[in-house]
N, C-alpha and C positions, 0 to 999 in steps of 0.2 A: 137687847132692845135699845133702840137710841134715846138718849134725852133730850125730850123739846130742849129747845135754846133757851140760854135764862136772860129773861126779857131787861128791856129799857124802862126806866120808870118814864111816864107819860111828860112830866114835864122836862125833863131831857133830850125830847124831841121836839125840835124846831117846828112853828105849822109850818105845812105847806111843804116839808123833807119828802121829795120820792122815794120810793122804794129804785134800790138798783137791782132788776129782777135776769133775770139768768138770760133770758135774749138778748138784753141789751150788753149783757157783761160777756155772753158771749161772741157779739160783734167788737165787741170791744180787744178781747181776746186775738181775735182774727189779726187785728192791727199789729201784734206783737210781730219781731223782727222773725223774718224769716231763717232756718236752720245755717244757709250759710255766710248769714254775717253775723254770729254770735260769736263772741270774744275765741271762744273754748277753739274754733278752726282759726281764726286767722292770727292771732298771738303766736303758737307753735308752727306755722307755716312764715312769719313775717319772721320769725325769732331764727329758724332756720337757713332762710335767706339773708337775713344778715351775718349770721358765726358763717357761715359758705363763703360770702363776697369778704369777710374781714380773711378769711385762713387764706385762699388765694391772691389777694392781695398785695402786689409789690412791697418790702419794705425798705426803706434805704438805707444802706447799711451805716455804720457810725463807722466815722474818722475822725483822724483828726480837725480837719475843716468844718465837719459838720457833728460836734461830738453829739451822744444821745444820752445828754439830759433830764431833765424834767417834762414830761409836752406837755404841758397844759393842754393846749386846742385839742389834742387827742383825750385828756381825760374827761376835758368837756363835754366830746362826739358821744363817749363812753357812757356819759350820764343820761344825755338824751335821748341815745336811743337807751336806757333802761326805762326810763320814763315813757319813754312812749309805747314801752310794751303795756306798761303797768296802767299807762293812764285809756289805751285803748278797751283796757278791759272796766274800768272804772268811771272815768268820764270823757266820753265819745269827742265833745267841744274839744277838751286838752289834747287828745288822743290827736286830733284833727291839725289841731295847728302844728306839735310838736313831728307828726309825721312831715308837715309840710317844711317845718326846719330841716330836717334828719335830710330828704329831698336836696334842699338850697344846698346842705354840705355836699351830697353825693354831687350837685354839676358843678358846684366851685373846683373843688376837688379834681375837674377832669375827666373825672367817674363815664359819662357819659359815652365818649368814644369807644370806651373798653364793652359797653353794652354789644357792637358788631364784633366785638374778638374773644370775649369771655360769656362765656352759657352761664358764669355764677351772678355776673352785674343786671344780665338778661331778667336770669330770675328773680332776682333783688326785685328789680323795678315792677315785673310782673306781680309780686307779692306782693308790693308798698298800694301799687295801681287797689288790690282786692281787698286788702286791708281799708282806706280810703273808701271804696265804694261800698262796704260792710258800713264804715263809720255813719255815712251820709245816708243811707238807708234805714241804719237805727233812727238817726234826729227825724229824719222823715216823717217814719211809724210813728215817733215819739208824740209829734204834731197829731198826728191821727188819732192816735191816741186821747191826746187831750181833747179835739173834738166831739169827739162821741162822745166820752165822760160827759161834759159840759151841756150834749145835747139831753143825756140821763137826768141829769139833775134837774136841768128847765131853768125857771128862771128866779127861785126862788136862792136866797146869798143872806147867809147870815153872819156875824162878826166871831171870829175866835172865843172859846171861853177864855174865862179870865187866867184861870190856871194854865192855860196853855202858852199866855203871852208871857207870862215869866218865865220858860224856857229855855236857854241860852244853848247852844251848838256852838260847836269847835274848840272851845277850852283846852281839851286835852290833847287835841292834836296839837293845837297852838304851841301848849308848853311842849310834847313832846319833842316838836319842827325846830322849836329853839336849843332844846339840851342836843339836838344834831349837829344844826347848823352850826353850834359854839363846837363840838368836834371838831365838825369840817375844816373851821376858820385854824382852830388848833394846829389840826394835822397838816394845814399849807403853811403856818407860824414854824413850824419842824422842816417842813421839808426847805425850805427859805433856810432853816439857820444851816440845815446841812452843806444845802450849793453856796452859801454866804464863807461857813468853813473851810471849806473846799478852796473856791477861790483866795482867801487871805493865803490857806498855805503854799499852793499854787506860784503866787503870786514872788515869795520869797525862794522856791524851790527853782533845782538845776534843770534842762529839758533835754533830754536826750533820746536820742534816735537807736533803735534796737532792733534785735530780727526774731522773730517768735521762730523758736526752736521746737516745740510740740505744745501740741494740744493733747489733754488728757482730762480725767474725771478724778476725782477725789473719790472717800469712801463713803461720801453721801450723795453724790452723782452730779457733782455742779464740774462742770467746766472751766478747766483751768488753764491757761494762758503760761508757758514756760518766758520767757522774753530773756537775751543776751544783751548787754547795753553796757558800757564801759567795763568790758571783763569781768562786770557779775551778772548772777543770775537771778530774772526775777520772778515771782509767781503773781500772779491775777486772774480772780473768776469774773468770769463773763456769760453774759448772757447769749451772746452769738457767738456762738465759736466759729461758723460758717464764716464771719467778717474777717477773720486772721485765719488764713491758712497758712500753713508753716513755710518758713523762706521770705513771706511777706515783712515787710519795714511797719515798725509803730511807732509814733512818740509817746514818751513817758516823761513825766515830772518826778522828782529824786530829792527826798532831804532828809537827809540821815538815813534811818530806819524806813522812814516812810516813804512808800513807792505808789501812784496813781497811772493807771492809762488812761491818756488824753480823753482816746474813742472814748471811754466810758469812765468817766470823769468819779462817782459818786453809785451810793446805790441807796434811795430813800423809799422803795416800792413798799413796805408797810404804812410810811405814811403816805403816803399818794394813796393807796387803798382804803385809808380811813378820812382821806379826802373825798374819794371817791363814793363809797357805801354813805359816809355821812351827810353829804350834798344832795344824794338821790330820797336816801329816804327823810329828810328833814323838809326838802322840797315836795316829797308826793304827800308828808303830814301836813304840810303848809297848805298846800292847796286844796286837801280834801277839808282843812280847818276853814277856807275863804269860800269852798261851795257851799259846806253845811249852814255857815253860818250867812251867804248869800240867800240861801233856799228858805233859812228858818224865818228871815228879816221880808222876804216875799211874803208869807204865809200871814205874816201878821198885819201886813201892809193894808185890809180893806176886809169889807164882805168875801164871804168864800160862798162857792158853791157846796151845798151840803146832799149826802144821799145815805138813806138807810140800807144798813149793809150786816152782815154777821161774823164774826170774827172769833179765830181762834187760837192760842200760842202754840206751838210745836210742841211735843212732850220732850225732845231731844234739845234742842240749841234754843229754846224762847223765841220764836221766830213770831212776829206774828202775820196768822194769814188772813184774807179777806175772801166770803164767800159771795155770791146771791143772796138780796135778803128771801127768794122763794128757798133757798136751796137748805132745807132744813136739816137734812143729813149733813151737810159738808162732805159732798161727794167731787165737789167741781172749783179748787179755788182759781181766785180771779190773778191776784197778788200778794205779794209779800215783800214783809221790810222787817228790821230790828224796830222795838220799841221801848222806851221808861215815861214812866209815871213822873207827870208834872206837877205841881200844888202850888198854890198860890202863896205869895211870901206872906199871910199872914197864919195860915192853916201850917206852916212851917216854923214859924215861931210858938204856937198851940203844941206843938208834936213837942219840942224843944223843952219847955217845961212842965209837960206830964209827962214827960217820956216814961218816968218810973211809975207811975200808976198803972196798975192791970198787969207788971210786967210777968207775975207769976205763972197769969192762965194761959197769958199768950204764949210764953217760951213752952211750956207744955204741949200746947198744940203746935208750935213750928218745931218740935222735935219729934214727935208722932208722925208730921207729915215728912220727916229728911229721911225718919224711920222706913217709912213703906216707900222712900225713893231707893234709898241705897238696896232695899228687899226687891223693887224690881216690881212692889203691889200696889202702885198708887196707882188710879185711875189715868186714862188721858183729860185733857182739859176739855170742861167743854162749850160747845157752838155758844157766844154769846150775841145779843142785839147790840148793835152797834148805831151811834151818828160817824158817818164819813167827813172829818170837813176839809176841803182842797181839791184840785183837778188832778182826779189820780190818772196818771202816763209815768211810762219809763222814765226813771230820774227825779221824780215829782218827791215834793214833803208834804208830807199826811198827818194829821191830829186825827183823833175819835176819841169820842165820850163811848164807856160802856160800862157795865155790873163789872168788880173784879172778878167773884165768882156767883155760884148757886147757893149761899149759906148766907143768909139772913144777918147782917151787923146789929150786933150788942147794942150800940145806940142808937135809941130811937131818932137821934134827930138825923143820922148820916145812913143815907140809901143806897152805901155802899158803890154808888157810881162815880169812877174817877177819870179824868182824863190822859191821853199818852199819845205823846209826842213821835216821831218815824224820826230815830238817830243813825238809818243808813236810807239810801236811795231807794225808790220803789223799786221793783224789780215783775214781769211777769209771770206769771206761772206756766208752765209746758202747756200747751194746746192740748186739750183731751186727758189731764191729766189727772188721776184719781184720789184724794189725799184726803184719810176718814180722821186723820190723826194717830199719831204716831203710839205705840202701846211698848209697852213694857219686852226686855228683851231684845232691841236695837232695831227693831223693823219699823221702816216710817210708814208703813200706812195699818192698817188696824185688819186681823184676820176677819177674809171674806165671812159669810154664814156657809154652812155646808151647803145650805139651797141653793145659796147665788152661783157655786163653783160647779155643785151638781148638775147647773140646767146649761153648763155650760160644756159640759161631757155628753159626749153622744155613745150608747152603748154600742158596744163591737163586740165580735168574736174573736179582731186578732188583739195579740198584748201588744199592751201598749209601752212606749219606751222612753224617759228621757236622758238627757246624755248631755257631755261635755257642747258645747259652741262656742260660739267667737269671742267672749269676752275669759270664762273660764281659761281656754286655751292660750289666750294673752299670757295672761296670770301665769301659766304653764312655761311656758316657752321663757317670758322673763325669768323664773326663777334659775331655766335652765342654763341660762346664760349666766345668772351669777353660781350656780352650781360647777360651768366650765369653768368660770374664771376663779374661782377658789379654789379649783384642783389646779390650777395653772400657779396661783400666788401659793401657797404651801408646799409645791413641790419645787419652785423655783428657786430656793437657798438650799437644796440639796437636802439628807437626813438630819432633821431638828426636829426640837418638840411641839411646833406647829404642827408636823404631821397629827399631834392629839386632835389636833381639829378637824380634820377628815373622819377620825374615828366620831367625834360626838356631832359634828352637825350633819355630815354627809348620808346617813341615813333617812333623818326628815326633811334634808331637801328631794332625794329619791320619791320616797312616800307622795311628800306634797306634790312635788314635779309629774307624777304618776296618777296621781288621783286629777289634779287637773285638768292635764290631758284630755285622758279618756274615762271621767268615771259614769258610770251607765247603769240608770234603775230598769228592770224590766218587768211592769205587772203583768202574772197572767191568773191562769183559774185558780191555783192554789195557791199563790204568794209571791214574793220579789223576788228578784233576782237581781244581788247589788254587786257590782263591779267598783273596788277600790285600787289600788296601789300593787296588790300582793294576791289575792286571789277575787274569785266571786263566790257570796254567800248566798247562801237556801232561806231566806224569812217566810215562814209561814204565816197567810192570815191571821190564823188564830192566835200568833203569840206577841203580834204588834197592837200594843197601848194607843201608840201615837205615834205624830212626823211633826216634825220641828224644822223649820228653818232657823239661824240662829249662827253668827261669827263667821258670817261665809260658808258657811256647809249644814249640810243636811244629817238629823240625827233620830233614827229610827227607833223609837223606845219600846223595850220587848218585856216592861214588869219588871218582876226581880233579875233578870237576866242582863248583863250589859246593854248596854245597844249597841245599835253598828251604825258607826259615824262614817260621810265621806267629808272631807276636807280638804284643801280648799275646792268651793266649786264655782268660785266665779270672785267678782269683785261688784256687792250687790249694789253700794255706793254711790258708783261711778254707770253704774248703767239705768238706776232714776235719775241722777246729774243728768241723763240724757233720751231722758224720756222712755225709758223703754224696765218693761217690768223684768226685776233679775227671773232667770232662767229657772235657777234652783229652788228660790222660792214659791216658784208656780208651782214646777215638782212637788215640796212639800204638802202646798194646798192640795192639789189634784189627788195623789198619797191617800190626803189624809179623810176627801172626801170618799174613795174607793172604798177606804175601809170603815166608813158610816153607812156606805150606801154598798151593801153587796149586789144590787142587780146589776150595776154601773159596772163590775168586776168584767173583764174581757172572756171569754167561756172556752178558750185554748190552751194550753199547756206553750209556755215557748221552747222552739227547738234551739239546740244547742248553740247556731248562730246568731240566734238574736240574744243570750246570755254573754254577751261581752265577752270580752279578753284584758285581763290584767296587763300592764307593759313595766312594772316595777323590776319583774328580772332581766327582761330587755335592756331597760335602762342603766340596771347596775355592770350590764356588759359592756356595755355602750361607755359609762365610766370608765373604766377597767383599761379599755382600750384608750379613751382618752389619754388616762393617768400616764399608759405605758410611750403614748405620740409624745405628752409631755419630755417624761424623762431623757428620750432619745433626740428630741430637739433641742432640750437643754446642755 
C-alpha cells in the first residue's frame, strides 16, 4: 500500500504557489530534447569521427629541418577537442563554442579540401554539422522549457528563503581546477627544462651525418634506430621508425657518451601527458565551478517563480526527483538534479555548539538506520510536499523547501522542514517514464503488484517464452571478444603459467558468454523450462517459491532446493539509461505473477522446440578451435 506524501507545513507555503499538476508537467515534458540530440548518440559518433580523421591523417615526418619536438598547438587541438566532447555532454553553450573552435582548426589547417578526397574528413564534418544541430536543439527546448514552467507557475514570485541564499557553488571545483592547473603549469615547467637541457648540450656537442644501418625492436617492443657515423655505432629509440629507413642519412649530435638524433631531439611525453590530462580536467572543473556558481548567483538575484511539487530522493545515488504535485504515487517524474541541505549561518553556529547535546540518541538511531541499509531492509524514501522555487528547464538551478522525512522532530519549536539547494544541473526525465522509487536489492523502480502485471497478461493456451535480445546479446558477444582475445594474449608467449588462466577464467567466460546469448525461460502447463549455458532444466510449478530479478540475472527460488540462476541476462542499467524496461526483469515479474496467478498459467505443454537449446558445448568447440588457429598462426 503507498504512503500519502508527508505534507508541507502550511506556513511554508507561499499564498498564492500553484500546484504543478501532471498536464501541465506533462507538456512540459514534451519540450525535453528529442532522442537524437541527447549527448549518449552524438559524443560516440562525434568521438569516432574524430579518432578516424586524426588515424588517416597525414603526418610529417621529423627531420632534421623540421625536428619533432614538443607541439604545443597539437596538444592544444588535443585538449579541445577532449573538452568539447565532455562539455557537449555537460554544457550545450560550452559544447557549442568549443565545437565552433575545433571547426576554425579543421579549415585553418587545410582540412577542408581533403573533405572531396577523404570519406574520413567527410564524415568528421558530417558528425561535427549533428553534433551542432543536437546542441542548438537542446538550448531551444531548453527556452521551451522555461516557458511553460513560467506559464505553470502564473504570476505569483516570491524571494529565496534565507537559508538558501547562503549557499555557495563551486568551491570545490574551484579548488580542485587549481591543484590541476598548478600540474598542468608543472608538467610544461618539466617539459621546458627537458628541451632547455637538450639544447645547452646540443649546443656544445659534435654534429655528424650517419646512415641508419637497421631498424629493429628491443625486448619491450620500442623501436630502435642502429645509426653508423664516424666508425661507431649508435642506438636510438624512436617513435617512427617508418621516418628512417635503412640506407637513409640522419644527423646526430655527439659528446662523449651522449648520442641525440636531430629528428627527434628529446622524449618528454609523460610530461606533455600531465600537461595534457592536467589542463583538460582543471579547465572542465573550472568551468563547471563559473556555471554553478553563475546559476546559483542567478537564483538569488530577485523573486522566483514558485510551484507546489512533490519530491523524492533516489534510494540508490540521493538523486532527487521531482513529481506532479497531483501525482501522489510517484508514478510519472518530471526531473531530476543532486541536492544538499542549506542552513542559514546562524542555525550553523546553533548546530556548532550543541553539537554534543542529544549525541547518544541520535547516533543510536543513525546506526539502526546504516543497519537496515547495508541489510538491504530499509524502506524506500518517501513522496514528500514540496515548494519549487526557480524556472525549472534543462540546465536550470532549483531550491525547494520540504519535510526531511515522515517522523515527527523531538523539538517542538523545529517542523522539521528544511531547505535544498540543486548542486548539479536540472536534468529531464525519459518521456513516459515509470520511477515508484528505487527498493532494496538494486532495482530502480519498486516491484509492480501482482494485479498490475496480471492485468497486463492475457491468458493463452500456447507457452509463453522469454529469451536473450539485443542488449543481453551485446553483453554476450562483448564478452566473446575478450574471451577470443585472452585466448590470443595467453597463448601468444608460447607454454607458460599464464596458461593457468585459461584454466580458471575460461570456464566462466564460456558460462557467461552462453547464458547471454541464448538464455530462454519457457512457461507452460506444468512448469519452466530454463535454458542456461550447459543444459535446460525441468522447474516444476509446485517447487518454485519465487523469481527475482537481481545482478543482472534471474534467480528462480525452489525452497530448500538450490535455485536455478541464469546470468548474465542483460545489462539492466544501461537499458533504463535509455528508456526502455530491462528484458529480464519483466521476465522475473511476469514469472512471478504466473505463479500467483495459476489461471494466467498457459494450458499447453511445450514441444521440444520451443525448450531452447544450450550453446555452452558449441562454444567450448568453438574455443578449442580458436586456441588451435591461434597456435598455428603464431
Amino acid at each position: 500500500m503507498n504512503r500519502p506524501p508527508v505534507p508541507l507545513p502550511a506556513e511554508h507555503i507561499p499564498a498564492g504557489t500553484a500546484d504543478w499538476r501532471t498536464p501541465d508537467a506533462q507538456r512540459w515534458l514534451a519540450a525535453a530534447p528529442a532522442r537524437w540530440a541527447r549527448p549518449l548518440l552524438a559524443v560516440p559518433v562525434l568521438a569516432a569521427a574524430l579518432i578516424w580523421d586524426i588515424a588517416v591523417s597525414p603526418v610529417d615526418a621529423c627531420t632534421s629541418a623540421a625536428p619533432c619536438g614538443t607541439d604545443w598547438p597539437g596538444i592544444g587541438l588535443m585538449g579541445l577537442l577532449a573538452l568539447t566532447l565532455y562539455w557537449v555532454v555537460r554544457q550545450p553553450r560550452l559544447g557549442l563554442v568549443a565545437l565552433g573552435a575545433v571547426l576554425v582548426a579543421f579549415f585553418l589547417e587545410g582540412r577542408p579540401t581533403a573533405v572531396f578526397e577523404e570519406i574520413s574528413a567527410f564524415v568528421f564534418l558530417l558528425a561535427a554539422a549533428f553534433t551542432a544541430a543536437g546542441l542548438v536543439h537542446r538550448l531551444a527546448l531548453a527556452g521551451r522549457q522555461r516557458a511553460l514552467a513560467l506559464e505553470a507557475a502564473g504570476p505569483v514570485a516570491q524571494p529565496l528563503p534565507a537559508a538558501a541564499r547562503t549557499f555557495r557553488r563551486g568551491r570545490f571545483s574551484f579548488v580542485l581546477a587549481a591543484l590541476l592547473l598548478a600540474a598542468a603549469v608543472f608538467g610544461g615547467w618539466q617539459v621546458q627544462r627537458v628541451a632547455d637541457a637538450y639544447e645547452e648540450r646540443a649546443a656544445g656537442a659534435t654534429r655528424l651525418s650517419g646512415e641508419v644501418v637497421a631498424v629493429e625492436q628491443d625486448d619491450d617492443g620500442a623501436d630502435i634506430l642502429k645509426v653508423e657515423a664516424d666508425g661507431r655505432t649508435h642506438r636510438f629509440e624512436t617513435d617512427s621508425p617508418d621516418d628512417f629507413p635503412e640506407g637513409s642519412r640522419v644527423d646526430i649530435v655527439v659528446d662523449g657518451d651522449w648520442a641525440a638524433l636531430v629528428a627527434e631531439p628529446y622524449d618528454a611525453f609523460d610530461w606533455e601527458m600531465l600537461v595534457l590530462v592536467g589542463s583538460v580536467a582543471g579547465l572542465a572543473f573550472f568551468a563547471n565551478g563559473v556555471d554553478g556558481r553563475t546559476r546559483a548567483r542567478r537564483l538569488r538575484r530577485g523573486p522566483l517563480p514558485v510551484l507546489r511539487v512533490l519530491v523524492r530522493e533516489d534510494h540508490d545515488d540521493s538523486r532527487t526527483w521531482v513529481f506532479a504535485a497531483d501525482d501522489t504515487e510517484g508514478l510519472r517524474p518530471i526531473l531530476h538534479f543532486h541536492s544538499l541541505h542549506s542552513f542559514e549561518e546562524e542555525e550553523e553556529e546553533e548546530e556548532k555548539e550543541g553539537g554534543e547535546e542529544g549525541e547518544g540518541s541520535e547516533a543510536v538511531i543513525d546506526f539502526n538506520k546504516v543497519t537496515d541499509i547495508l541489510r538491504g531492509e530499509d524502506p524506500p524514501p518517501p513522496l514528500r510536499e514540496a515548494v519549487l522555487y526557480g524556472v525549472p528547464c534543462t540546465g536550470a538551478e532549483l531550491a525547494f523547501a520540504a519535510r526531511d522525512d515522515a517522523d515527527e522532530p523531538d523539538d517542538p519549536d523545529d517542523d522539521g522542514v528544511s531547505v535544498q539547494c540543486s548542486t548539479t544541473a536540472v536534468k529531464s526525465a525519459l518521456p513516459g517514464r515509470v520511477k515508484r522509487g528505487a527498493r532494496p536489492g538494486g532495482r530502480e523502480s519498486e516491484r509492480r503488484s501482482v494485479d498490475e502485471i496480471a492485468a497486463g497478461l492475457t491468458p493463452t493456451a500456447d507457452p509463453r517464452v522469454w529469451k536473450a535480445q539485443g542488449f543481453s546479446r551485446a553483453v554476450g558477444l562483448g564478452l566473446l571478444v575478450v574471451q577470443g582475445g585472452g585466448i590470443w594474449a595467453m597463448l601468444d608467449d608460447g607454454l607458460s603459467w599464464t596458461w593457468l588462466w585459461l584454466a580458471v577464467g575460461l570456464p566462466w567466460l564460456v558460462t557467461a558468454v552462453a547464458t547471454a546469448l541464448t538464455w530462454r525461460i519457457t512457461a507452460d502447463r506444468d512448469g519452466l523450462w530454463v535454458t542456461g549455458a550447459w543444459r535446460v532444466r525441468r522447474v516444476p510449478w509446485e517447487a518454485i517459491t519465487a523469481v527475482r530479478h537481481a545482478d543482472d540475472g534471474i534467480r528462480i527460488l525452489r525452497g530448500k532446493d538450490s535455485a536455478v540462476e541464469l546470468s548474465p541476462t542483460g545489462w539492466a542499467w544501461l537499458e533504463r539509461r535509455l528508456g526502455g524496461e530491462p528484458v529480464a526483469e519483466r521476465a522475473a515479474d511476469e514469472l512471478g505473477a504466473l505463479l500467483l496467478r495459476p489461471e494466467l498459467r498457459p494450458l499447453e505443454e511445450a514441444p521440444t522446440g520451443r525448450q531452447g537449446m544450450p550453446v555452452g558445448p558449441p562454444l567450448v568447440a568453438l574455443s578449442a578451435l580458436w586456441g588451435a588457429a591461434v597456435l598455428l598462426l603464431l
